[in-house]
C-alpha positions, 0 to 999 in steps of 0.5 A: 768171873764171879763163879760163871763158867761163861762170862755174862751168862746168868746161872740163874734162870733170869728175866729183866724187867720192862716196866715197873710193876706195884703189884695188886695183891698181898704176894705180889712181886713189886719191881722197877724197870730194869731190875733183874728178877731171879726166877722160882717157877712159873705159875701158869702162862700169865704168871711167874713166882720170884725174887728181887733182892731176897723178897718172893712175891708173884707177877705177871710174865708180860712184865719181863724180858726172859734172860735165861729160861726156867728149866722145862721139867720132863714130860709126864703121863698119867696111866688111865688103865692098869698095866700089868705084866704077865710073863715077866720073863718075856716082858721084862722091859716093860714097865707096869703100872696101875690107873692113876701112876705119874710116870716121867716119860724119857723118849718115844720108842715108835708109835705106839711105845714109850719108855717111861720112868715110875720110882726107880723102874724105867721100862716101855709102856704103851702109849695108849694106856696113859694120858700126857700131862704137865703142860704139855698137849697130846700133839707135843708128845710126839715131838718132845720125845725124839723117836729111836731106832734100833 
């Protein structure tokens, strides 16, 4: 079973390769068809980084058929205004922040509230006040983040 849970599925975000690829640039990835590449990170849209026999190097993602896909990182915001607390009593659940904090968002509260993670504060904040990141468009946001009701 060679330490796998489940039979036949990598551990390992994975893809196969489709053609041979020499790469053109020092850095680049050189791999035949039919190799199985273990995947670091992707780089951009066009672009993965990863590992072939214990060598890196760079290559393209249309060279590759996706076996087990990279983890999706969570969403992140960046404050465009500071957002300060002013009775900390009242608003206790609130998470403050000032302009330019990363905060990872968790889950959308409705639609004008997220909840949001900054260090190890977790806590609302008005979605308004910040601006969606890590490749993700201000139109994912609402669908990556499941709304709750009370």
């Amino acid at each position: 079973m060679q330490g796998s849970v489940f039979p036949g599925i990598p551990q390992l975000p994975c893809a196969k390769a489709l053609y041979n690829y020499e790469g053109k640039e020092p850095g680049d990835l050189k791999f035949s068809k039919g190799d199985i590449i273990v995947l670091r990170r992707q780089v951009d849209e066009n672009w993965y980084h990863g590992e072939v026999g214990g060598v890196h190097g760079f290559f393209p993602t249309n060279f590759v058929q996706i076996i087990k896909p990279l983890p999706q990182p969570p969403p992140q915001c960046k404050a465009l205004y500071d957002f300060e607390v002013k009775d900390k009593e009242a608003d206790k659940d609130c998470l403050p922040f000032a302009k330019d904090d990363v905060l990872t968002v968790i889950r959308r509260v409705d639609e004008n509230w997220a909840e949001g993670m900054l260090a190890d504060k977790i806590g609302i904040f008005p979605i308004s006040y910040v601006e969606v990141s890590t490749m993700l468009g201000a139109s994912d946001f609402c669908t990556v983040l499941p709304q709750t009701y009370p």
